[in-house]
LUMMI-448134 format. One record per residue (C-alpha): residue number from 0; x, y, z. Coordinates in pm, whole numbers, plus 50000, padded with zeros to 5 digits. Layout:
REM residues N
<NUM,<X,Y,Z>>
...
This chain:
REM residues 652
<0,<39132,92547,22150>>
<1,<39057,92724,21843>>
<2,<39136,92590,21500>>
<3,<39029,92850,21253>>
<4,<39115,93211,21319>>
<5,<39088,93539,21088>>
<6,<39361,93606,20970>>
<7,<39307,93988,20917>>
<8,<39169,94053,21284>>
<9,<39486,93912,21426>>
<10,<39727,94106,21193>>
<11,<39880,93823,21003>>
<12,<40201,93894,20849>>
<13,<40417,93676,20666>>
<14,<40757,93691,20490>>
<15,<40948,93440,20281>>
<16,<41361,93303,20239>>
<17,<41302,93110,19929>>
<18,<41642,92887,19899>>
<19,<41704,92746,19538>>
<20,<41974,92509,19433>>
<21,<42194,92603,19112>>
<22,<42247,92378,18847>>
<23,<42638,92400,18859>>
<24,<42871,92132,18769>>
<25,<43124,92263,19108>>
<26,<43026,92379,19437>>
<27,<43079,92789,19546>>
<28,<43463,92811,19631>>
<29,<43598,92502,19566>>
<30,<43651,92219,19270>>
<31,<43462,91945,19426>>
<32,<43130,91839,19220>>
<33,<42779,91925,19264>>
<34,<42450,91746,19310>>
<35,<42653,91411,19373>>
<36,<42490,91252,19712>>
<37,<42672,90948,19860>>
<38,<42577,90685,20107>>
<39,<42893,90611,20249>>
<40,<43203,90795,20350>>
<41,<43593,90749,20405>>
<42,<43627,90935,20706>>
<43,<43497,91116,21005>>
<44,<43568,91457,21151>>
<45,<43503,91536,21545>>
<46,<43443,91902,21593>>
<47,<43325,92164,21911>>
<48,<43178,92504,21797>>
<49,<43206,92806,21993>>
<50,<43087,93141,21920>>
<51,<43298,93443,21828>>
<52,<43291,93830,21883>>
<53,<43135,94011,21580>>
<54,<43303,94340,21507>>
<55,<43134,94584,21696>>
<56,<43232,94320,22040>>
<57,<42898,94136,22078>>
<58,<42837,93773,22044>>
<59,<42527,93684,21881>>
<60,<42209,93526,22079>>
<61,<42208,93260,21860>>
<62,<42587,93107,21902>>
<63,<42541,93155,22246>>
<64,<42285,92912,22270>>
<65,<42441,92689,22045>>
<66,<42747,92719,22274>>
<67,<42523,92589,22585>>
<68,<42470,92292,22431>>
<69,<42771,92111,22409>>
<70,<42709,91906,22108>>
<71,<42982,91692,21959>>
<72,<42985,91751,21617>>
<73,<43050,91448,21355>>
<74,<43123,91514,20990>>
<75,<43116,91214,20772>>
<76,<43318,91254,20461>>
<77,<43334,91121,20103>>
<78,<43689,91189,19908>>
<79,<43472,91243,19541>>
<80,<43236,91498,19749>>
<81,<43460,91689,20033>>
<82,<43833,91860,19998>>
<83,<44030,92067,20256>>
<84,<43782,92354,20185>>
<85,<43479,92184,20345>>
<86,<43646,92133,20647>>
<87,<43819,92495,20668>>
<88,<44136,92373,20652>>
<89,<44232,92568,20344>>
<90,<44080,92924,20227>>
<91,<43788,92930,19988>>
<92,<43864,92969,19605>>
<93,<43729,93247,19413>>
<94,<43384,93261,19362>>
<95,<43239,93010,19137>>
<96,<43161,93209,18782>>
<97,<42918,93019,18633>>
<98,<42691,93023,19000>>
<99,<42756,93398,19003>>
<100,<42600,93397,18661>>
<101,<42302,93192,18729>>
<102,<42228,93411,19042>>
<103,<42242,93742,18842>>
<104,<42011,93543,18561>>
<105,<41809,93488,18833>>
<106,<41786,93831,19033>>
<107,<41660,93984,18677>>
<108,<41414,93733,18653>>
<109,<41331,93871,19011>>
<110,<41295,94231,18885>>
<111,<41586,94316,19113>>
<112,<41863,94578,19073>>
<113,<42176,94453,19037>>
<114,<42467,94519,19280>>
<115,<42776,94683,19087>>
<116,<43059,94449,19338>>
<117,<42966,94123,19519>>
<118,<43084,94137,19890>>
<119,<43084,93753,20057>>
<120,<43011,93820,20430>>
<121,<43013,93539,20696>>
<122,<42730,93454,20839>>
<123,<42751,93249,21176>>
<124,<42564,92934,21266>>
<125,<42716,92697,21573>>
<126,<42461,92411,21453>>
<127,<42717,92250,21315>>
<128,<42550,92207,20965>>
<129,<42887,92395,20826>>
<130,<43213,92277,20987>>
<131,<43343,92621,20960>>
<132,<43093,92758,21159>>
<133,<42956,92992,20923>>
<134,<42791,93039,20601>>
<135,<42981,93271,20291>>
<136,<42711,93468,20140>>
<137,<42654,93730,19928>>
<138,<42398,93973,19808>>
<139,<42350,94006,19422>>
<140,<42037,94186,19355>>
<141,<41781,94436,19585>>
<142,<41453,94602,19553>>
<143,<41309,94366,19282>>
<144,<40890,94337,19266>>
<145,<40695,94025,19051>>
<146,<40329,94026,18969>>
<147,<40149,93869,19294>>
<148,<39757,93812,19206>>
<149,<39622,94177,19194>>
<150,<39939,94363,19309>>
<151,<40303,94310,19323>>
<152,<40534,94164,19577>>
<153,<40809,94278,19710>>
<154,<41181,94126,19699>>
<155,<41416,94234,19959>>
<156,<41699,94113,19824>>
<157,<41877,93777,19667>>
<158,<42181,93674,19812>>
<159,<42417,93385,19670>>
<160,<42530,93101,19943>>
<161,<42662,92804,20015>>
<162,<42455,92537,20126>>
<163,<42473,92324,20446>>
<164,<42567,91979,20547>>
<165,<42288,91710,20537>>
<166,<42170,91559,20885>>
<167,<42225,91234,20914>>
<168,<42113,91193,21329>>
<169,<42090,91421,21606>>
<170,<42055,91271,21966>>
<171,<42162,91391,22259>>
<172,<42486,91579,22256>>
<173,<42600,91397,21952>>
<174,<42522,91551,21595>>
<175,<42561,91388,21239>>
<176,<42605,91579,20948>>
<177,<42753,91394,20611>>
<178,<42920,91685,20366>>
<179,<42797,91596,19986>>
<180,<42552,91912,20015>>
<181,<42787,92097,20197>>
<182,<42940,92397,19983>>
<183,<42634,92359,19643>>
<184,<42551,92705,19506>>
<185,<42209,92822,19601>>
<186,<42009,93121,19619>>
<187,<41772,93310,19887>>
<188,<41501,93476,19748>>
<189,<41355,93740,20060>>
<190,<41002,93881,20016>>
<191,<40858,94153,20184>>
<192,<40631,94046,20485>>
<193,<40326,94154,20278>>
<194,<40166,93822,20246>>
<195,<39861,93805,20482>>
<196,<39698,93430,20477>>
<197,<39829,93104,20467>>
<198,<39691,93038,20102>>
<199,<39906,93340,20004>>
<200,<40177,93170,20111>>
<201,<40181,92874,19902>>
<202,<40097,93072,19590>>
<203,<40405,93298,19695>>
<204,<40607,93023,19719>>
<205,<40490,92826,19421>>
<206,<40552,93154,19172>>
<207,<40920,93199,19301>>
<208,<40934,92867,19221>>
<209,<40826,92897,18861>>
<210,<41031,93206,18815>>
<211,<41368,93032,18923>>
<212,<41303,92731,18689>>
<213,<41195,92893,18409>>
<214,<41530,92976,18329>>
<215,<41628,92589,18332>>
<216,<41922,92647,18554>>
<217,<41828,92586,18913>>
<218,<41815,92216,19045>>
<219,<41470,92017,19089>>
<220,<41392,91735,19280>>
<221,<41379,91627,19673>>
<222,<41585,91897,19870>>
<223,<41720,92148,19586>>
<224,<41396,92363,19707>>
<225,<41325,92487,20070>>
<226,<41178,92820,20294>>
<227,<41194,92956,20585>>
<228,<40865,93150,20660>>
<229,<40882,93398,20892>>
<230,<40551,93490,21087>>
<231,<40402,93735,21342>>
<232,<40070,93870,21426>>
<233,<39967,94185,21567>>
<234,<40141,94258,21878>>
<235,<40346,93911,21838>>
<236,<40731,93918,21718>>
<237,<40886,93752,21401>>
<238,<40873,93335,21423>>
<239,<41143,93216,21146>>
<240,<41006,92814,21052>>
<241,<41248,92673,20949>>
<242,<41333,92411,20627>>
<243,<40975,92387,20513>>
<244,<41006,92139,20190>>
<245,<40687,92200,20055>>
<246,<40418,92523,19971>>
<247,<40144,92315,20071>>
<248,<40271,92228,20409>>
<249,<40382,92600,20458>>
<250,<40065,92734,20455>>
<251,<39998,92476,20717>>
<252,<40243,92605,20917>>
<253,<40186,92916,20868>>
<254,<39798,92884,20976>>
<255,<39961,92681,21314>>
<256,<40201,92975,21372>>
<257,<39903,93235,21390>>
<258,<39700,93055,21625>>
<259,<40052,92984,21821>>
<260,<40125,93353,21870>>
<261,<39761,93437,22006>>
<262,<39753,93208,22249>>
<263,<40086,93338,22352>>
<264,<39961,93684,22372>>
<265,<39699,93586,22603>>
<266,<39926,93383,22789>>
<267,<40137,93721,22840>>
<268,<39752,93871,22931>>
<269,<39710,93666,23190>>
<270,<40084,93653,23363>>
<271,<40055,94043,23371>>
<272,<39691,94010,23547>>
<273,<39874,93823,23746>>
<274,<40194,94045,23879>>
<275,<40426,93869,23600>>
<276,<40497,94145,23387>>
<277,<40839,94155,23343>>
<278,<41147,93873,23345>>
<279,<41257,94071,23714>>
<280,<40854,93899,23814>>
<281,<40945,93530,23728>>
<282,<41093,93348,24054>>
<283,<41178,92993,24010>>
<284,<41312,92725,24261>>
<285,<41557,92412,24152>>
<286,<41519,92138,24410>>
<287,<41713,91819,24364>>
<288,<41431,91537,24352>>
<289,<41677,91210,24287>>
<290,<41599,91054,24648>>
<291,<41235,91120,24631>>
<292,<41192,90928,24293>>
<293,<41409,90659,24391>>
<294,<41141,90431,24442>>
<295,<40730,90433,24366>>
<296,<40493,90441,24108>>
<297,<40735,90587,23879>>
<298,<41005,90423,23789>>
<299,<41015,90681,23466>>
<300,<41227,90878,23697>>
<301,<41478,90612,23844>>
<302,<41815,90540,23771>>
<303,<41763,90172,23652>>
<304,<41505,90284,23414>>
<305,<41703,90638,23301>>
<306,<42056,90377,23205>>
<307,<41822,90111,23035>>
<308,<41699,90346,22833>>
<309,<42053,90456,22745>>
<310,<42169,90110,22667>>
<311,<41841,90047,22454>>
<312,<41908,90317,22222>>
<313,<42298,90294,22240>>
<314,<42358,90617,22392>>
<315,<42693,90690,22516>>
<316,<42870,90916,22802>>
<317,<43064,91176,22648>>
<318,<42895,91136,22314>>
<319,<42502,91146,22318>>
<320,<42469,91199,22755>>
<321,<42618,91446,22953>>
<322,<42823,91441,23210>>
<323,<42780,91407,23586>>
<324,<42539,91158,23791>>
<325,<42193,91089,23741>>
<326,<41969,91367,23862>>
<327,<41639,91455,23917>>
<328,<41563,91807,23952>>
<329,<41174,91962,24011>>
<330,<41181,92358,23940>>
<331,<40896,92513,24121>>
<332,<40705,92807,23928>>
<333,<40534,93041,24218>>
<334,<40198,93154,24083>>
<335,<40179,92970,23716>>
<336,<39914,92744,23833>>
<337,<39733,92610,23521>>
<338,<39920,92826,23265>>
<339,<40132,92489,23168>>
<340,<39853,92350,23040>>
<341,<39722,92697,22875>>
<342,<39699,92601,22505>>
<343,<39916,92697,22233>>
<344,<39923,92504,21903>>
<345,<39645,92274,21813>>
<346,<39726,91987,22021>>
<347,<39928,92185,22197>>
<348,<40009,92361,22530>>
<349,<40263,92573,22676>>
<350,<40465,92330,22854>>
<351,<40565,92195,22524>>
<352,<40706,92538,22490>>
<353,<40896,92423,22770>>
<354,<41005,92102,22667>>
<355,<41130,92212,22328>>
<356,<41392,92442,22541>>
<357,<41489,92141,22729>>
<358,<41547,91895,22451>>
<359,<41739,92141,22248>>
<360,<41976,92320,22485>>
<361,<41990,92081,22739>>
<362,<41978,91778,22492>>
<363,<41772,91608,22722>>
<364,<41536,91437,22434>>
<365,<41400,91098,22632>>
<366,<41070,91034,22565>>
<367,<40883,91241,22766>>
<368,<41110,91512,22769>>
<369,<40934,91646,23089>>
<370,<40665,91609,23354>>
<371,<40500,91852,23500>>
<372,<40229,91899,23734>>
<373,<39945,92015,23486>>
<374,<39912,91679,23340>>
<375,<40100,91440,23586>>
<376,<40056,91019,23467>>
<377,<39738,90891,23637>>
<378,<39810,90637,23875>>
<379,<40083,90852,24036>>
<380,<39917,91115,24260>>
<381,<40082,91050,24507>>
<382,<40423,91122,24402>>
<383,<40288,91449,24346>>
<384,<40169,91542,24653>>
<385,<40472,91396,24813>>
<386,<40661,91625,24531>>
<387,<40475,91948,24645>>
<388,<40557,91869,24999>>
<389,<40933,91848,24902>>
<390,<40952,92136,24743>>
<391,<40698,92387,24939>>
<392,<40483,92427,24632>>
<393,<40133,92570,24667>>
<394,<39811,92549,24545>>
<395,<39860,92863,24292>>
<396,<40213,92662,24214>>
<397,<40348,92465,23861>>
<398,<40600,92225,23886>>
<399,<40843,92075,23640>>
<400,<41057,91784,23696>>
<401,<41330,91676,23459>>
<402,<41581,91391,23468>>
<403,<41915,91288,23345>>
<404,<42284,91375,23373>>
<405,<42353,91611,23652>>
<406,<42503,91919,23431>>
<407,<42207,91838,23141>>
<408,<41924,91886,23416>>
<409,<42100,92150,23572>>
<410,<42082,92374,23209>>
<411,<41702,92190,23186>>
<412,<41593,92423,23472>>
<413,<41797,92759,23388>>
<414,<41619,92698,23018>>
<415,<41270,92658,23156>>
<416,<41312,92990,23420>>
<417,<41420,93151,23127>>
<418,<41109,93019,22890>>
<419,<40912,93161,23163>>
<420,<41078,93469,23152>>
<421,<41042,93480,22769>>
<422,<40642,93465,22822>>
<423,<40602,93781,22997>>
<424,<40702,93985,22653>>
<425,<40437,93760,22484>>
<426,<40587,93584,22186>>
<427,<40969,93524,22194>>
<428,<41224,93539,21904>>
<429,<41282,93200,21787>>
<430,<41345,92976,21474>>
<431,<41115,92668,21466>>
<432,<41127,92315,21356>>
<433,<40834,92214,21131>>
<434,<40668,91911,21140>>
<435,<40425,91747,20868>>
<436,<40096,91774,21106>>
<437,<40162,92132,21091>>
<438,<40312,92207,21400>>
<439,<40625,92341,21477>>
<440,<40897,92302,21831>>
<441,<41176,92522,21910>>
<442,<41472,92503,21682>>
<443,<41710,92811,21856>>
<444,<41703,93155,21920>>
<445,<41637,93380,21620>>
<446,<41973,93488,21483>>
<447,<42051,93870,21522>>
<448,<42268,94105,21334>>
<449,<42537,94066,21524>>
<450,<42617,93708,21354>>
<451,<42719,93856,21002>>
<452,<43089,93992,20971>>
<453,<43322,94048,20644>>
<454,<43475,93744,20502>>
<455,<43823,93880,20479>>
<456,<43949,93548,20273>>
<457,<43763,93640,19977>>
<458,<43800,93960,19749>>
<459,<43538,94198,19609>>
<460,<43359,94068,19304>>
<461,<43294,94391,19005>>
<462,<42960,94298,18803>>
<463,<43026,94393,18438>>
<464,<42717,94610,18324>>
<465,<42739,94503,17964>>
<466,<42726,94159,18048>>
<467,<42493,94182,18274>>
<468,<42271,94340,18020>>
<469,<42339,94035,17775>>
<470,<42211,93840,18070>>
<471,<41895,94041,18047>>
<472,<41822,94051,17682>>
<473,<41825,93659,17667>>
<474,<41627,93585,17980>>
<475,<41343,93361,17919>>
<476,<40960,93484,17891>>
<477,<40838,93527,18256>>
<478,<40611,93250,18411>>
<479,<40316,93498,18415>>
<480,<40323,93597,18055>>
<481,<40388,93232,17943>>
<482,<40111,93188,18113>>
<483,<39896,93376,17925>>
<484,<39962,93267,17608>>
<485,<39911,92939,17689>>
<486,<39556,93028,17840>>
<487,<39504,93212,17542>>
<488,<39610,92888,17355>>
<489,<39372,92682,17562>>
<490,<39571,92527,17784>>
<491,<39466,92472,18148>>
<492,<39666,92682,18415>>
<493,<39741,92372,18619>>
<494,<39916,92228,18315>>
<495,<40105,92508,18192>>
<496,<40245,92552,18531>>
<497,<40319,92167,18572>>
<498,<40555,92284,18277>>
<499,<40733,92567,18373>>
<500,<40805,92389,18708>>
<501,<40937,92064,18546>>
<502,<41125,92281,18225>>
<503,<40891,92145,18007>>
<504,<40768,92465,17877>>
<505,<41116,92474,17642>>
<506,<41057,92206,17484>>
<507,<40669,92286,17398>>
<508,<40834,92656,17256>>
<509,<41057,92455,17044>>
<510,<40799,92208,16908>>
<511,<40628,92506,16812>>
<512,<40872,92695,16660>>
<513,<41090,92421,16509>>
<514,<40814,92171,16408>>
<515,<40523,92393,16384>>
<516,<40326,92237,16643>>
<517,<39980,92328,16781>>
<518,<40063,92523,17106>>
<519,<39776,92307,17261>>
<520,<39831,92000,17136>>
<521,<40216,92039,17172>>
<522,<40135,92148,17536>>
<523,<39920,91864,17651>>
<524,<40169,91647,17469>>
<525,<40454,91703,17685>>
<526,<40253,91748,18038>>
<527,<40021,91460,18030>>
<528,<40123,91217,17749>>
<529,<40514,91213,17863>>
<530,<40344,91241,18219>>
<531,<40185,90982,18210>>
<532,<40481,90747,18025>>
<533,<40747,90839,18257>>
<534,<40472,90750,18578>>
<535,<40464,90408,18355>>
<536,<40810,90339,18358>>
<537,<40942,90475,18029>>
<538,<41259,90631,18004>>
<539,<41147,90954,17794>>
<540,<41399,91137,18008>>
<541,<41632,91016,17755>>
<542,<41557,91068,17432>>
<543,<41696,91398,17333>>
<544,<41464,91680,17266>>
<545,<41526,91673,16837>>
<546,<41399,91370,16851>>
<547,<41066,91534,16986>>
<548,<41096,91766,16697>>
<549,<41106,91555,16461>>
<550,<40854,91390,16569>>
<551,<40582,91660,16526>>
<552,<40715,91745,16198>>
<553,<40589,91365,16094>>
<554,<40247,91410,16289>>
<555,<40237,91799,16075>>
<556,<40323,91541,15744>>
<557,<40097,91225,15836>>
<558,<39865,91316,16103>>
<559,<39739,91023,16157>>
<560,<40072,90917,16329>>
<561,<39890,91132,16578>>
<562,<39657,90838,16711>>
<563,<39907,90608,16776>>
<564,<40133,90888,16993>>
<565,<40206,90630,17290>>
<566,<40293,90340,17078>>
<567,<40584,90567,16898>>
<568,<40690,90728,17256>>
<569,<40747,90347,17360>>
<570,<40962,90272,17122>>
<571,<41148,90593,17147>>
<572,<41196,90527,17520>>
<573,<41289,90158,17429>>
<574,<41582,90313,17198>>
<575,<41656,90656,17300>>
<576,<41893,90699,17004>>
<577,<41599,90555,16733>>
<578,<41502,90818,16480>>
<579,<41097,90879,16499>>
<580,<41091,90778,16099>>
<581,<41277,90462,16210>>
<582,<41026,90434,16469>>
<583,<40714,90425,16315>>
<584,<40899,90257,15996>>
<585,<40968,89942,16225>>
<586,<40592,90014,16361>>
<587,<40467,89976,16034>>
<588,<40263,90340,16078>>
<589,<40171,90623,15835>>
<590,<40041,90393,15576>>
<591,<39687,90237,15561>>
<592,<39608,89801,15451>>
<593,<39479,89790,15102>>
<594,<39206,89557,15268>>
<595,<39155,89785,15592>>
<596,<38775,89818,15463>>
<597,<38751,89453,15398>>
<598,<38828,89393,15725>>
<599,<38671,89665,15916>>
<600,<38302,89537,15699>>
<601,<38378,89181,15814>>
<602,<38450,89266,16177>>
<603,<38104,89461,16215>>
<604,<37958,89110,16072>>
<605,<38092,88893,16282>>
<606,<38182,89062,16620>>
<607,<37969,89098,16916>>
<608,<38019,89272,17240>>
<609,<38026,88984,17522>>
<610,<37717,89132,17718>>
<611,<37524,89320,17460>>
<612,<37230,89577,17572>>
<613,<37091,89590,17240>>
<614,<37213,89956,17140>>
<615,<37368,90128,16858>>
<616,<37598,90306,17075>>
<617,<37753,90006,17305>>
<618,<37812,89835,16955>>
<619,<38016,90087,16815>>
<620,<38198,90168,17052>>
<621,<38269,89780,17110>>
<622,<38378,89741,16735>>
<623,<38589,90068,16684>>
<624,<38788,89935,17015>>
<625,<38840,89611,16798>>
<626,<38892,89794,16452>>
<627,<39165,90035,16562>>
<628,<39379,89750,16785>>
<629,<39530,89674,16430>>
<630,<39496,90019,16220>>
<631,<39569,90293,16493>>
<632,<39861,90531,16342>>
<633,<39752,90350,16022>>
<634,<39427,90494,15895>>
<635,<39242,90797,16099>>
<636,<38973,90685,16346>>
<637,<38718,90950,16179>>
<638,<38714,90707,15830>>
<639,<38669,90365,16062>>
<640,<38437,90520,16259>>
<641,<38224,90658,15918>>
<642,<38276,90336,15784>>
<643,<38189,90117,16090>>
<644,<37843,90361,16114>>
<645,<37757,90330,15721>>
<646,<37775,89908,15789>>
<647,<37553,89926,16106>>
<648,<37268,90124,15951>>
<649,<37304,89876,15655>>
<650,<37269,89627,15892>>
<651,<36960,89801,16094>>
């Protein structure tokens, strides 16, 4: 199994949905407040999804295996988060204004053109992460382009949406979702599939970032940032991965995904060389296994062991199991002989292609979710032979035996002939779950067109040009010129973009322009020493930015306030509403001891370092650590250290 692979010589292509959270007070169409995440709830909500005709009569792949799947669907709601809206019990309101306006803000920061009338479509998804079964979106801007390293790249389009419920548990047939999230402005940034290595990826990722909160209006922290890569390779199909939190695990993924789809392609290779070329190829026999397994080496697949596992984990018929007796059903696979254990990921092979199908559609997700005769447990030949007896298999033969409730299995082994089917074509249109390693398992089928429709409840939206245009004339400087000033300025790249992702770059602009702050100094300032405080403890979040201001204009008036920075930021954070001249007042700062000399002469006589080497250079250093404990922020280190030097050559 290969773990590095060039990335040009297989074709790599990769695309990005970049999803942002707005910094709104209210959620999209309704009243109920943003950004405020709750623990408990008031009530629950039971709900079944089923799919629905688009307009041209088709259902879409997607709801249709959503459908299959039976899940009961559990809403946990909070009365200060959720209304009548969230649970589609009343139509949406109008179209939250001040989101619309942080989305336009946004698609001009994007380079994008800018729709003259915003459309909200529905767009389906049976998941059960929005109670109405589908999303109200919008596009807002097409066609935009940003500076990407030594060209541009391309974005599609940015669209305006509601965001989706927050999983709380999903086992079995029973799904969790509490609604605080549910209904929180966001946007979806689409690139171009133009990005062609996994290290391209992140850096894509991590400049739409920087565009979006340079304007100061998009929510940070845990969550308010996610994407959904999309990846194929020569020859492969598009792989949507879905919900990846971070740009460094993307390109993770992404690196996964390309070895994935190879090793499907050859996997496709070898079912052709085989006869399998086409889904009319793939033959599959269901046997029903249950009395074979009911005793012998393993008890995995008995009935005692299946229902003690229930009770363990507190499953429940009609909730997390399915319906129907205990089963155990072996589907025979003529002529796929060692392609189970054919690899796929690293650390991977294709029956957990297999077993992904199984624990998603046919919710059967006990630990292992399959056996199969590629890697049977050791100790249990037997059972194996005595399996391929039962059910005529052959040496050139895979088997795959799943267990559980009768109807569950019975979808297990449709969903597995179907994988098989899937193969033939090579790579197979999915969305896929991502997982920290940097693998990925099947999520669902890869939505098609068919599952976006008109939302009839809500009216056309007109743009007005002229204030779009006053949108555009106070956007903020882009992340790539700010950039280069404050290269220019001497300040390192990973610090200036520490600040444009955190908003700190505003405040640096205004201690420079209001205070007349060193870019540098003003820079490093606000990205390591508040850094560094606020990984301390220190509430700096809270004093307000004019007291920042002012601050600078006492270090332009007494520099050597300078020196004693982290003293004065302590008591600022101590008493957020503290004026800085109050501060270092009640410091006793700014103004040097009559005697400092004195002292500092009489300190150099009498103080030795505790292991002393005998040099110049460990001495001073030892005394001007002593010297400045009491005159930091008082007199500037330059004049101790001149005087300290003067004494010691006296004293040489």
């Amino acid at each position: 199994m290969q773990d590095s692979i060039d990335y040009r010589a297989v074709g790599l292509k990769v695309g990005l949905e970049v999803h942002q959270q707005l910094l709104t007070a209210r959620k999209l169409f309704c009243r109920c407040p943003a950004g405020l995440y709750t623990r408990e709830h008031d009530g629950t909500v039971l709900r079944h999804m089923r799919p629905t005709l688009s307009e041209l009569g088709e259902y879409d792949g997607t709801a249709l295996m959503e459908f299959k799947t039976r899940k009961n669907i559990v809403y946990l709601l909070h009365r200060k988060t959720t209304c009548t809206y969230e649970m589609d019990d009343t139509p949406p309101f109008l179209v939250n204004e001040e989101a619309l306006e942080i989305a336009v803000e946004q698609c001009l920061m994007l380079g994008c053109d800018i729709v003259d009338e915003v459309h909200i479509a529905r767009k389906q998804y049976l998941d059960g992460s929005i109670p109405t079964g589908f999303q109200r979106t919008a596009v807002v801007g097409v066609n935009g382009r940003i500076p990407f390293r030594d060209r541009e790249l391309t974005i599609t389009q940015v669209t305006l949406e509601e965001d989706s419920c927050r999983e709380v548990s999903d086992r079995g047939h029973l799904i969790v979702w509490r609604t605080d999230r549910l209904g929180m402005p966001l946007i979806e940034t689409v690139t171009g599939a133009e990005l062609r290595t996994p290290e391209e990826v992140e850096e894509a990722i991590l400049l739409i970032g920087r565009v979006c909160r340079s304007t100061g209006h998009v929510r940070t922290g845990l969550g308010a940032s996610r994407q959904d890569v999309n990846v194929s390779v020569a020859g492969g199909r598009r792989v949507e991965i879905k919900g990846v939190p971070r740009a460094a695990l993307a390109a993770r993924l992404v690196h996964g995904e390309a070895i994935r789809q190879v090793n499907l392609l050859r996997i496709r290779d070898e079912l052709h060389r085989r006869g399998l070329r086409s889904a009319d190829d793939v033959v599959s026999h269901v046997h029903d296994v249950t009395e074979l397994f009911r005793e012998g080496p393993l008890d995995l697949l008995t009935e005692a062991r299946w229902r003690s596992w229930l009770e363990s984990t507190g499953r429940r018929p009609g909730f997390e199991v399915g319906t129907g007796p205990f089963s155990v059903r072996a589907v025979r696979l003529p002529g796929l002989a060692g392609i189970l254990a054919h690899p796929t990921q690293p650390g991977r092979t294709f029956a957990h292609e297999l077993a992904g199908r199984v624990r998603v559609i046919a919710t059967l997700d006990q630990p292992p979710v399959l056996l199969h005769s590629e890697a049977w447990p050791a100790g249990a030949g037997e059972s194996l032979e005595a399996l391929r007896r039962a059910t005529g298999a052959g040496p050139e033969d895979a088997l795959v035996v799943v267990w559980g409730a009768a109807d569950d299995t019975e979808t297990a082994a449709s969903e597995i002939r179907l994988r098989v089917e899937d193969a033939t074509e090579g790579v197979p249109l999915e969305t896929r779950q991502p997982f920290p390693d940097g693998s990925t398992d099947f999520e669902r089928i890869l939505p098609g067109p068919d599952r976006m429709y008109p939302d009839t409840d809500s009216p056309p939206h007109a743009l007005d040009p002229a204030h779009v245009e006053r949108l555009r004339a106070a956007l903020p400087e882009p992340p790539w010129e700010r950039e280069a000033r404050y290269a220019a300025a001497g300040v390192p790249l990973d610090e200036t973009r520490f600040l444009i992702r955190r908003g700190g770059s505003r405040l640096v602009d205004r201690l420079v322009e209001e205070a007349g702050a060193d870019l540098k100094r003003a820079a490093l300032f606000v990205a390591r020493d508040l850094k560094a405080a606020r990984r301390g403890g220190l509430a700096v979040d809270e004093i307000p930015d004019g007291a920042w201001v002012g601050l600078f204009a006492l270090f332009g008036e007494r520099p050597v306030l300078w020196e004693a920075r982290r003293e004065i930021v302590a008591a600022l954070a101590a008493s957020p509403a503290l004026e800085p001249a109050a501060a270092v007042r009640e410091l006793g700062l700014g103004e040097p001891p009559g005697d400092w000399e004195a002292r500092v002469l009489e300190l150099a006589a009498t103080a030795h370092p505790d292991h002393p080497d005998g040099s110049v250079e460990q001495r001073l250093r030892f005394l001007m650590g002593r010297a400045m404990r009491g005159l930091r922020g008082r007199v500037p280190a330059r004049e101790v250290l001149a005087v300290l030097r003067g004494q010691l050559e006296v004293q040489a």
